[in-house]
C-alpha positions as CSV (number, residue, x, y, z in Angstrom):
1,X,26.1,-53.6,-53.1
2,X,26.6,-50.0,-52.1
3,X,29.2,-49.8,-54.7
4,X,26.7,-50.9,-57.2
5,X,24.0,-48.5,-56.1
6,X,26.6,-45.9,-56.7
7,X,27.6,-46.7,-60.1
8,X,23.7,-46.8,-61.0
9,X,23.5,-43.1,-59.9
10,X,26.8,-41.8,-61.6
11,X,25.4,-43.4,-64.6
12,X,22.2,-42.3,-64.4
13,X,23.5,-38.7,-63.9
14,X,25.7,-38.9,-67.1
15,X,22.9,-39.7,-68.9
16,X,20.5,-37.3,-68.0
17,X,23.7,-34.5,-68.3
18,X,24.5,-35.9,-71.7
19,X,20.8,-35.8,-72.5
20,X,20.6,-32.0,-71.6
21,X,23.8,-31.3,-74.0
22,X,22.4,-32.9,-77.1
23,X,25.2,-35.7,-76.8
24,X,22.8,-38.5,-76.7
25,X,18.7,-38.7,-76.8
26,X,17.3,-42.0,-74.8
27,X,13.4,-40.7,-74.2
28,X,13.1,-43.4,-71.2
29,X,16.6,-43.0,-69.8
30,X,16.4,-39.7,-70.4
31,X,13.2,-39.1,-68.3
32,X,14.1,-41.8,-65.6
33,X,17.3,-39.9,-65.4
34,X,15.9,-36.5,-65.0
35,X,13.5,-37.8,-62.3
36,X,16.1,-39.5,-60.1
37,X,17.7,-35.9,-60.5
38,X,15.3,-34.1,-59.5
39,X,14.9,-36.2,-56.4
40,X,18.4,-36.6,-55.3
41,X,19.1,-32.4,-56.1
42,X,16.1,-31.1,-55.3
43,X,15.6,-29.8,-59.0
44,X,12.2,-28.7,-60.6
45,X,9.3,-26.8,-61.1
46,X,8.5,-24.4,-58.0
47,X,5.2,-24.9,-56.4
48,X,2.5,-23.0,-58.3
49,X,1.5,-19.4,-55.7
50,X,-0.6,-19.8,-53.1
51,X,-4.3,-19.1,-53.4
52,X,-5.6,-19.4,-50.2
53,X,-7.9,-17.0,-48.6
54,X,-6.3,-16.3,-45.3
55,X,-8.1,-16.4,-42.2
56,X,-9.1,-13.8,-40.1
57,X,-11.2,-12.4,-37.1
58,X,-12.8,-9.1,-37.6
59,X,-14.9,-6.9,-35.7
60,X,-18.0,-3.8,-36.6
61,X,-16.7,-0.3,-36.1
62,X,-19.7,0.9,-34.0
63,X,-20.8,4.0,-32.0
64,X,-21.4,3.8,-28.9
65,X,-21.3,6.3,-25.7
66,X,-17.9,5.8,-24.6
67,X,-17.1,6.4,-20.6
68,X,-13.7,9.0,-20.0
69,X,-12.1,7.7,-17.6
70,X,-8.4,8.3,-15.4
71,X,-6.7,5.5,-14.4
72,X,-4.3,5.5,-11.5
73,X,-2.1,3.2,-8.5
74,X,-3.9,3.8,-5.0
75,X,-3.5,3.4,-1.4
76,X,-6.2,2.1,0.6
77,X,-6.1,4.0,3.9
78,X,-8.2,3.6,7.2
79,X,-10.9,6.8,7.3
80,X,-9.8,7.0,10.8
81,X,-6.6,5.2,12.9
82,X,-5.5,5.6,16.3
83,X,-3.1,4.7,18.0
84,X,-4.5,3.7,21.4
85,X,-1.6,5.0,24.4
86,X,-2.2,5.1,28.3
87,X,-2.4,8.5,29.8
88,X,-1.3,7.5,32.9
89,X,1.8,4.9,34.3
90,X,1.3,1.9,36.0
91,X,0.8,-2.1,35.7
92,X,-2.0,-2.9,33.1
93,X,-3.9,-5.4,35.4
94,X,-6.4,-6.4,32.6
95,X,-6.7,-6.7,28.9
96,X,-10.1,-6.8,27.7
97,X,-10.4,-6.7,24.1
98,X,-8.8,-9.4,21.6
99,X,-6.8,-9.1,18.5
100,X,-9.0,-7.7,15.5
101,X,-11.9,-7.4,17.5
102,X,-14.6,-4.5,16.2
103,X,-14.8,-2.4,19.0
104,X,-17.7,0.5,19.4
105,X,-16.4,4.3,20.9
106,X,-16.5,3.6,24.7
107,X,-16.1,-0.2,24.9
108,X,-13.5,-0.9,27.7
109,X,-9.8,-1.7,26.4
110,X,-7.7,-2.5,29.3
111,X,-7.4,-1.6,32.9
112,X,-4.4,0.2,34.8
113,X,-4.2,-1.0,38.3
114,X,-5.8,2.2,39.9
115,X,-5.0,2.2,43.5
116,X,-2.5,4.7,43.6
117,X,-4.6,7.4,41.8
118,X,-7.3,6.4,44.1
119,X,-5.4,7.1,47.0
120,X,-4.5,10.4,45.5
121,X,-8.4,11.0,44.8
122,X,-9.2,10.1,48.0
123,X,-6.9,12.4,49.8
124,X,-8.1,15.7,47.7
125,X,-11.5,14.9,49.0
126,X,-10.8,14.7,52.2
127,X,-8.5,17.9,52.3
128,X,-11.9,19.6,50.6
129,X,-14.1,18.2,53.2
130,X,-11.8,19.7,55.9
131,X,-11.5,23.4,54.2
132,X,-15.5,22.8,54.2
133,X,-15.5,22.7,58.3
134,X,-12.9,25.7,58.8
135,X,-15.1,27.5,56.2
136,X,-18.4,26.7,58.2
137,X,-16.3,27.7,61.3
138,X,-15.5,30.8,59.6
139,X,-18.7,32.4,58.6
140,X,-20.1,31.7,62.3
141,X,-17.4,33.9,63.4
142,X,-17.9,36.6,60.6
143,X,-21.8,36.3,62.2
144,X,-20.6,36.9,65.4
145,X,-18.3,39.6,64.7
146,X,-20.9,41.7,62.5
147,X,-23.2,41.8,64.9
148,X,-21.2,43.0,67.6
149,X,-19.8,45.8,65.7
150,X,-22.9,46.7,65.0
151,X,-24.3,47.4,68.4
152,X,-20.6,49.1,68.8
153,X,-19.6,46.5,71.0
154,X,-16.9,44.8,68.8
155,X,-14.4,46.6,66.3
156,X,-14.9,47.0,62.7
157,X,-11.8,46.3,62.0
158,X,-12.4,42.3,62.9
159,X,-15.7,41.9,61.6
160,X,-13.6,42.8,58.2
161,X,-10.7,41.0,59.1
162,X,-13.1,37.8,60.0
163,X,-15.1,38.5,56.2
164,X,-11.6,37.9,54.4
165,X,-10.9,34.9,55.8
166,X,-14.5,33.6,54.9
167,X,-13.7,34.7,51.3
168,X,-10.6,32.5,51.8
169,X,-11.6,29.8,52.5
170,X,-14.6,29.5,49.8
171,X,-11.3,30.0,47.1
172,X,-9.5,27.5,48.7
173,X,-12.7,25.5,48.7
174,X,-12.7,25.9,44.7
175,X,-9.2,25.4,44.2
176,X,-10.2,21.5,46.2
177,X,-12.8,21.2,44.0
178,X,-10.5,21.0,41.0
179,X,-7.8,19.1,42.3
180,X,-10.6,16.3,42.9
181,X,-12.0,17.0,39.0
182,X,-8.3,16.6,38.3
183,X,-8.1,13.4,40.3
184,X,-11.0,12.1,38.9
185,X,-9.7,12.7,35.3
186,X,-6.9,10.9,36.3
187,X,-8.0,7.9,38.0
188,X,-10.6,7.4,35.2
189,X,-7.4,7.6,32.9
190,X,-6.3,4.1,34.7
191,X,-9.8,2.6,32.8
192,X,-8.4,3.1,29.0
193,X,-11.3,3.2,26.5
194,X,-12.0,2.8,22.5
195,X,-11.9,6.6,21.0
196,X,-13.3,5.4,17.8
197,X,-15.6,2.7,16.1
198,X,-13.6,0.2,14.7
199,X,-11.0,-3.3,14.3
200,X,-7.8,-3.5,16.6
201,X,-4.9,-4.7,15.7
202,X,-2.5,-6.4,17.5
203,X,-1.9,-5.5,21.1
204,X,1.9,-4.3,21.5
205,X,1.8,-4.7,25.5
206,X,0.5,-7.4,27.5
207,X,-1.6,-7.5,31.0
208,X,1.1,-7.3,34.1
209,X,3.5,-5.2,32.0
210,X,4.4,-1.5,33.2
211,X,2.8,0.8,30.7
212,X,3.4,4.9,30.0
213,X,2.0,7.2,27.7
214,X,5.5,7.7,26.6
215,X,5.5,4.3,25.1
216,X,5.5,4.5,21.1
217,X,3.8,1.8,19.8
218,X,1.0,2.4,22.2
219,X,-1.5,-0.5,23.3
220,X,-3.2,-1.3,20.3
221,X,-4.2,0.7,17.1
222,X,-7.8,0.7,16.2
223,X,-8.7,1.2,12.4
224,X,-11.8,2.4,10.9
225,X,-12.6,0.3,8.1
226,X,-16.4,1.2,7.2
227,X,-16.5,3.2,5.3
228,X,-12.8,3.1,4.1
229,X,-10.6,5.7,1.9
230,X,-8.0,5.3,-0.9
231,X,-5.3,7.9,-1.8
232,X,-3.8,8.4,-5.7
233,X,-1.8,10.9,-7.6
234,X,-3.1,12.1,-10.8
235,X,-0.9,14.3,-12.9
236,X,-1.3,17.9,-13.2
237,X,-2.2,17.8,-16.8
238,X,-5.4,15.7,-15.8
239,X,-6.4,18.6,-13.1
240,X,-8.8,20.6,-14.8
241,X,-10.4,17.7,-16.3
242,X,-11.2,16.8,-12.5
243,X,-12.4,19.6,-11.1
244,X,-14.3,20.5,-14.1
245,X,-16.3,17.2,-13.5
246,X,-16.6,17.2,-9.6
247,X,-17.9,20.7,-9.8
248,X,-21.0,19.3,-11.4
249,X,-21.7,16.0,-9.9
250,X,-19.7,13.5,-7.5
251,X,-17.2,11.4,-9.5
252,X,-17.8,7.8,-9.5
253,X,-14.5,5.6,-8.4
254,X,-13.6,1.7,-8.5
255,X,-11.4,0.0,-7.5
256,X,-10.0,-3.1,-9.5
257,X,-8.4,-5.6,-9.1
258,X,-4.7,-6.1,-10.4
259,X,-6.1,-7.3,-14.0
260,X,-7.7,-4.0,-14.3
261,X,-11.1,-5.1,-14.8
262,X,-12.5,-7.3,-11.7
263,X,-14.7,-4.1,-10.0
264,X,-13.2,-4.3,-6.0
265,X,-15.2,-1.9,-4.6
266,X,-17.1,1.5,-6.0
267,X,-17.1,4.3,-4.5
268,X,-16.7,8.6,-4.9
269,X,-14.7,11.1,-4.9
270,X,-14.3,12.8,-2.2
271,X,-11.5,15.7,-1.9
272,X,-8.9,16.8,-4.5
273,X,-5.8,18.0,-2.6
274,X,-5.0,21.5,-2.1
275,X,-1.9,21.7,-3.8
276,X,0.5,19.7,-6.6
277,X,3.4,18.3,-5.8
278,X,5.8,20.3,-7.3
279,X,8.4,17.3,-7.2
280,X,6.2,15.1,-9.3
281,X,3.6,17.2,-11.1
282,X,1.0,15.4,-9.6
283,X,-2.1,15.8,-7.1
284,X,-3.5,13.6,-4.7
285,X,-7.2,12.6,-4.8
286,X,-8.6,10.8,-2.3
287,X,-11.9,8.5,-2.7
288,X,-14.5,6.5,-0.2
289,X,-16.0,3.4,-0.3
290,X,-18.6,1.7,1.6
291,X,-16.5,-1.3,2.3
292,X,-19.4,-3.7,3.3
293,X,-17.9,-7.0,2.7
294,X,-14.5,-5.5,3.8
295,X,-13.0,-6.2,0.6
296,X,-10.6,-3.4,0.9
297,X,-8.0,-3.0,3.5
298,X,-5.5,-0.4,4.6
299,X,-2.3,-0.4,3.3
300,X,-3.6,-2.4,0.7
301,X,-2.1,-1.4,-3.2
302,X,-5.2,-1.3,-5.8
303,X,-5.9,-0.1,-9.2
304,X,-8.4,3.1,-9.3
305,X,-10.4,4.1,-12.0
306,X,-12.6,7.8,-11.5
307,X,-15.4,8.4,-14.3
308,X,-14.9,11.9,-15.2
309,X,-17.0,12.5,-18.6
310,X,-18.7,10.6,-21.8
311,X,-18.0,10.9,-25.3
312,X,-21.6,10.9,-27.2
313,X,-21.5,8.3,-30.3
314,X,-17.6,8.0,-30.6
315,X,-16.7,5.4,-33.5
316,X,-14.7,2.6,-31.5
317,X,-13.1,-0.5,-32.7
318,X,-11.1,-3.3,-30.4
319,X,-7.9,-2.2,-29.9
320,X,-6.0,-5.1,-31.7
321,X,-7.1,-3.8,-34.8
322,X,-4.7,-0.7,-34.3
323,X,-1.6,-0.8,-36.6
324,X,1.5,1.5,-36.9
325,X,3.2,1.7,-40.0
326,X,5.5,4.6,-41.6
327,X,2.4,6.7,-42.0
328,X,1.3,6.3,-38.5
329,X,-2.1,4.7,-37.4
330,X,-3.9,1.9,-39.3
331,X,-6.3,-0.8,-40.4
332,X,-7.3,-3.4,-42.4
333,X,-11.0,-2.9,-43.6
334,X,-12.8,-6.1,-45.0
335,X,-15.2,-5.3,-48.3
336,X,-18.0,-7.4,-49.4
337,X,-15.8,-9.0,-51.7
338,X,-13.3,-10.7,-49.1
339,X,-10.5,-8.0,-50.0
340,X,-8.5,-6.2,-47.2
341,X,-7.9,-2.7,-48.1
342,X,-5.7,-0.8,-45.7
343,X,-6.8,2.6,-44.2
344,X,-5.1,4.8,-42.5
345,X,-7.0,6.0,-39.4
346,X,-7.3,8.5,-36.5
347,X,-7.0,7.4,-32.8
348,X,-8.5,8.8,-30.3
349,X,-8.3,7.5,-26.8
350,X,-7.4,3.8,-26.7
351,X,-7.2,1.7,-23.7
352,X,-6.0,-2.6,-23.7
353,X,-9.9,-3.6,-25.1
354,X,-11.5,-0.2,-26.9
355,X,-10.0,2.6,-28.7
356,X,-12.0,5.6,-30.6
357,X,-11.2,6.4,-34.2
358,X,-11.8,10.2,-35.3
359,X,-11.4,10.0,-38.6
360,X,-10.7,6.8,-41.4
361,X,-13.2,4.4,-41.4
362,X,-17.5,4.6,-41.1
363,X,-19.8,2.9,-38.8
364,X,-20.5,-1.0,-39.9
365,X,-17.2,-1.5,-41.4
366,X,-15.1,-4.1,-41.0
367,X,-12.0,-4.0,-39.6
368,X,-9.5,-7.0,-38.6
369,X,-8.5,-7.8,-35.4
370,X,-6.3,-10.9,-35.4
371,X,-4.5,-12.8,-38.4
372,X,-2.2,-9.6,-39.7
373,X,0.9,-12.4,-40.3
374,X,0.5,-12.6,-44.0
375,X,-2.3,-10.1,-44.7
376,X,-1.8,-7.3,-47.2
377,X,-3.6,-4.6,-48.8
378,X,-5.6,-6.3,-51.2
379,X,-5.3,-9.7,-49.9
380,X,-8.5,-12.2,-50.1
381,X,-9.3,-13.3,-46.7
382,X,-11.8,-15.6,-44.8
383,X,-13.2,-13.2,-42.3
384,X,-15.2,-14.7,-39.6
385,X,-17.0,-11.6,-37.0
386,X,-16.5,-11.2,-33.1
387,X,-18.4,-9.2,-31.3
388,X,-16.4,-7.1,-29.1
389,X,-18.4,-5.5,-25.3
390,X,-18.1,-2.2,-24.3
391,X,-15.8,-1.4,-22.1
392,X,-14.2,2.0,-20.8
393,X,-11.5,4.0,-22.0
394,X,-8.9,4.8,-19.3
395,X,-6.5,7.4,-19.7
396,X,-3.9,6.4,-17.3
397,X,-1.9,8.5,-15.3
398,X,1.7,9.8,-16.7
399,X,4.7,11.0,-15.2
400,X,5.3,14.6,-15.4
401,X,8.5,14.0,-17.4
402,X,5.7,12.3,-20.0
403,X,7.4,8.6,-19.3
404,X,4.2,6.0,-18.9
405,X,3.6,4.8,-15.3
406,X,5.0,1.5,-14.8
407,X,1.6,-0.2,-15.0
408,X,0.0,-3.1,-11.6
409,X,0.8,-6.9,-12.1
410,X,-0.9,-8.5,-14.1
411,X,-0.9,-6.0,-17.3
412,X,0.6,-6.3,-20.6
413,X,3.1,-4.6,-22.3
414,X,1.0,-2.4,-24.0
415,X,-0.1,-1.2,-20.7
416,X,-2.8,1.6,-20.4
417,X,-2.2,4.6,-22.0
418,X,-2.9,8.6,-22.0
419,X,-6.0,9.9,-23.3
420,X,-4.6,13.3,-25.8
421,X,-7.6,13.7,-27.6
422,X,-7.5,13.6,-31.5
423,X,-4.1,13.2,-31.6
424,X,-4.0,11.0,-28.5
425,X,-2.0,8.0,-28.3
426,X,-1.8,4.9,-30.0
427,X,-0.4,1.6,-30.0
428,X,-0.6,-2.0,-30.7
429,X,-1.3,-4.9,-28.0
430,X,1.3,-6.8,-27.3
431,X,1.5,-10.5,-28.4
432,X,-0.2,-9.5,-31.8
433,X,1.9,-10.5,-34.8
434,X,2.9,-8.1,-36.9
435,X,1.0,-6.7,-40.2
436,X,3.0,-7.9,-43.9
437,X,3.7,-3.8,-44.2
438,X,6.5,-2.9,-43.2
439,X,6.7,-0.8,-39.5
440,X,8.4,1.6,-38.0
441,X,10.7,1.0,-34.4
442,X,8.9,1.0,-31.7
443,X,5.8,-0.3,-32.8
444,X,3.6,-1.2,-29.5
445,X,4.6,1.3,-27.8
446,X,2.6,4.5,-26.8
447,X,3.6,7.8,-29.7
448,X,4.1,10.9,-28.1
């Protein structure tokens, strides 16, 4: 049977090959032939060109007032730590407090078994008690002695003799007097209290351990969480736009979360540092927050984000609508009549969400924000419009060799990127397919 099929085919395939030479004309054959052809080779007409508007999403360019912000890594430190350490040695007969309790300045900590500095306290007050006799003892004599030589029936010479001693014994009456203010200290050392308002942490030493102020970890460290501070590095280059700002008004600080735009906390600026690092080329800045609902906590690793100016009516578009080509910067601007022209743009400042355009396009346009696979300049599309909210631009903070920052988890490739002004940089998100026009290496990455 399979044999047959196969001679059907050959001789069907003759046909339609003798058909094309001229050899033989069978208008049935012939057509049944060149059909079977086309199906078993794959031999025709090509499909006629696409005419399909291709979809896309597009967005308004709009102005708006567009925050200035500097983006950067921060520490979250304790406005105030100590480390709590005994004063004196002995047996710690009592713990009082427990683990991450909030403690107020004065509560009792822990005891240190205080006999031994009580005896010592003890015995300074009775060695004052008995230069107080020997002194009373003393000016009764001195009395004595003045009087006689005053009538000329004593000498002089011991009524002066007799006056020295008094004065010696009232300065050795002193010198008791501090040893028992110095006793006191001490015992009172044995009772060790809270220096500071804030949590403990966990106690290094337990009750019926020996305990020395030479121990290092101490007893406990107490942190003070409330309010609460944050330390980051800013480059040099970002400097003057600081101090600039914070000479006019307090700069506002968040911090965020490791997607960059949950809001932690906010809080100021307090205190630029005194000095750059020459090593990195950056400063350190150091902010405050409240800390109410103890969202923040030292050691902690956060984003921080410090408002430092406004720009008044900048034209801004969503940042996926940023391509790179040969020529640099552009986009794809939809007309009334569906067509995609390309234009070739100015950025600004861009961030993952917003970026300002200087120069290329007007207010109301339309540019297109996703669906660059097949789209060309002149192409008709199906636009549909998303409305894009406002959102800050960061300028992050750059290594002083010009390298980005390695950015928090959580953030894309594209990552945030330096504010340079007109000619600051630009790049495309990542994820985004790329435009029909050819592009140069390294597209999605920040230009320098």
């Amino acid at each position: 049977m399979k044999k047959l099929y196969t001679l059907i085919v050959i001789a069907l395939v003759a046909a339609f090959i003798a058909g094309e030479m001229g050899f033989i004309t069978i208008p049935y054959i012939s057509g049944k032939a060149t059909e079977v052809a086309q199906r078993a080779f794959g031999r025709g007409r090509r499909p006629a060109a696409r005419t399909d508007e291709i979809p896309v999403l597009t967005a308004r360019v709009r102005r708006e007032d567009v925050p200035v912000t500097l983006d950067a890594v921060g520490t979250v430190q304790a406005l105030n730590s100590v480390v709590v350490r005994a004063q004196v040695e002995g047996r710690l007969a009592d713990v009082t407090f427990l683990d991450g309790q909030e403690v107020k300045k004065g509560d009792i900590l822990a005891r240190i078994d205080p006999r031994t500095y009580q005896a010592q306290y003890d015995q300074v007050v009775a060695k004052k008690a008995q230069d107080e006799a020997q002194l009373a003892n003393a000016r009764i004599d001195l009395d004595r002695y003045e009087r006689l030589a005053a009538s000329n029936f004593g000498s002089r010479q011991q009524a002066d003799t007799q006056k020295a001693v008094v004065a010696q014994l009232e300065a050795q009456l002193r010198v008791d007097q501090a040893q028992i203010d110095s006793s006191r200290v001490v015992l009172d050392y044995t009772t060790i209290l809270a220096p500071i308002d804030g949590r403990t942490g966990l106690r290094a030493v337990d009750a019926g351990n020996i305990i020395r102020a030479s121990d290092a970890g101490g007893l406990v460290t107490i942190a003070q969480m409330q309010p609460i501070a944050a330390i980051f590095s800013l480059p040099q280059q970002q400097l003057r736009a600081v101090n600039d700002a914070a000479a006019v008004r307090k700069l506002r600080a968040e911090a965020l979360e490791a997607d960059n735009t949950t809001v932690i906390e906010n809080g100021e600026v307090e205190v630029v540092d005194n000095l750059v690092d020459v090593t990195t080329g950056t400063v350190r800045v150091k902010a405050i927050f409240p800390n109410a609902a103890r969202h923040l906590w030292p050691g902690q690793f956060i984003n921080m984000r410090i408002y430092v100016d406004v720009d008044r009516q900048a034209m801004v578009v969503p940042t996926g609508a940023i391509q790179r080509g040969p020529k640099g910067a552009y986009v794809y601007v939809v007309g009334d009549d569906n067509k995609a022209a390309l234009k070739t743009v100015t950025v600004g400042r861009q961030d993952e969400k917003l970026a300002v355009l200087r120069a290329g396009v007007e207010p109301g346009m339309r540019v297109v924000t996703t669906g660059f696979n097949q789209l060309t300049d002149g192409a008709t599309v199906k636009a549909n419009d998303v409305d894009v909210p406002a959102t800050p631009i960061a300028a992050p903070a750059t290594a002083p060799d010009g390298q980005r920052r390695r950015g928090p988890p959580g953030e894309g490739q594209g990552g945030r990127r330096q504010g340079q002004g007109a000619q600051g940089a630009q790049g495309q998100p990542t994820g985004q397919a790329q435009p029909a026009q050819p592009t140069e290496a390294g597209a999605g990455t920040v230009a320098r």
